[in-house]
Phi, psi and omega in degrees: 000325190287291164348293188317286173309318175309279165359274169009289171282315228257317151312337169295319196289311162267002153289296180331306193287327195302315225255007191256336183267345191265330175303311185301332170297340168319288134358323152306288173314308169297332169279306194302302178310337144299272191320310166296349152294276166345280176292342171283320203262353160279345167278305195289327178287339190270343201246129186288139158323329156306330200263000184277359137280000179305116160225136181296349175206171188272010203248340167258162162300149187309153150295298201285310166003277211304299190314302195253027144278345161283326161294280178336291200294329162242053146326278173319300198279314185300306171299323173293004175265317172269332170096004183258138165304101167319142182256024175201132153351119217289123171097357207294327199293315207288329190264008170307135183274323184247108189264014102049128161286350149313295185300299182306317186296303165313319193262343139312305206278004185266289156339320193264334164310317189273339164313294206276349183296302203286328162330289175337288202294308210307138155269184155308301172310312189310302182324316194280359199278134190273146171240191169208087174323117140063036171096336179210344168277101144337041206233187174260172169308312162338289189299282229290315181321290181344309189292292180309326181284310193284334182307301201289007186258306170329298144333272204303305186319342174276333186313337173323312191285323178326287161357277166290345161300302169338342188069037183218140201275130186305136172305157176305166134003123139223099180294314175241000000 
C-alpha cells in the first residue's frame, strides 16, 4: 500500500514537472515571438519612407513586398497551426496598393500580434498534434510555428541589404 502511494506522488510529481517544462515552452515560444516583433519593427523604423519601395533589382520584391510577404506567411503557417482564421487571404498582404510605412508597419505588427495571440491560447499537447501544413506538409503544429519563425528571419534578414542599399545602418543583433 505505501508502495503503492509512493509510485503515485511520484508519478503525480513528474506529470505536474513534464506539463510545467512543456507550457514553459510554450511560454518560449511566445517571447522569441515577442523579440521577433520587436527587431522586425526596429527594421521597419530604420528604413526612410522612400526606401519602401526600394528594390535591389527590378525582378525582386520591394523593402514593403518583403515585409508584408513575411506577414502573409505568417498568417498562414500560424493559422493552420492554431486553428484561429486569418483575416486575409493566402498572398493578400503583398498585393496591397498602399505600401506606405505607416500602413505597412501596421499590418507587420498586426501580423505578429496575431502570431503571439494565437501562441498564447495553444497547450502543450497542441503543438505536438500533427497537420498537413497547407495541405501538403506532414508536421506537428509544434514544426509548422518552426517553420514560420525561420520564414519570418529569413525575410527580415534580406531586408538587411535593403537598408543598406538605403544608406541606413541595419539594428544590431537581438539574438537574446
Amino acid at each position: 500500500m505505501k508502495i503503492t502511494k509512493i509510485v503515485s506522488t511520484l508519478c503525480f510529481v513528474f506529470g505536474i514537472s513534464f506539463l510545467a517544462n512543456a507550457q514553459t515552452s510554450v511560454n518560449e515560444l511566445v517571447k522569441e515571438w515577442e523579440r521577433a516583433k520587436a527587431y522586425t519593427k526596429e527594421y521597419l523604423d530604420a528604413m526612410p519612407e522612400s526606401g519602401y519601395a526600394l528594390k535591389p533589382t527590378p525582378d525582386i520584391r520591394s523593402f514593403a513586398e518583403q515585409m508584408l510577404h513575411l506577414s502573409d506567411a505568417n498568417y498562414g503557417f500560424v493559422s493552420a497551426a492554431t486553428g484561429e482564421k486569418s483575416p486575409y487571404g493566402p498572398g493578400e498582404l503583398e498585393k496591397s496598393t498602399d505600401k506606405s510605412k505607416a500602413n505597412v508597419t501596421k499590418i507587420v505588427l498586426e501580423g505578429y500580434d496575431f502570431v503571439i495571440n494565437g501562441l498564447k491560447k495553444m497547450t502543450p499537447a497542441q503543438l505536438n498534434e500533427s497537420i498537413k501544413l497547407f495541405g501538403r506538409f506532414d508536421m506537428t503544429k509544434g514544426m509548422a510555428v518552426a517553420k514560420c519563425f525561420e520564414h519570418q528571419t529569413h525575410h527580415r534578414g534580406q531586408c538587411t541589404i535593403y537598408l543598406r542599399l538605403a544608406g541606413v545602418k541595419p539594428p544590431n543583433e537581438k539574438l537574446f
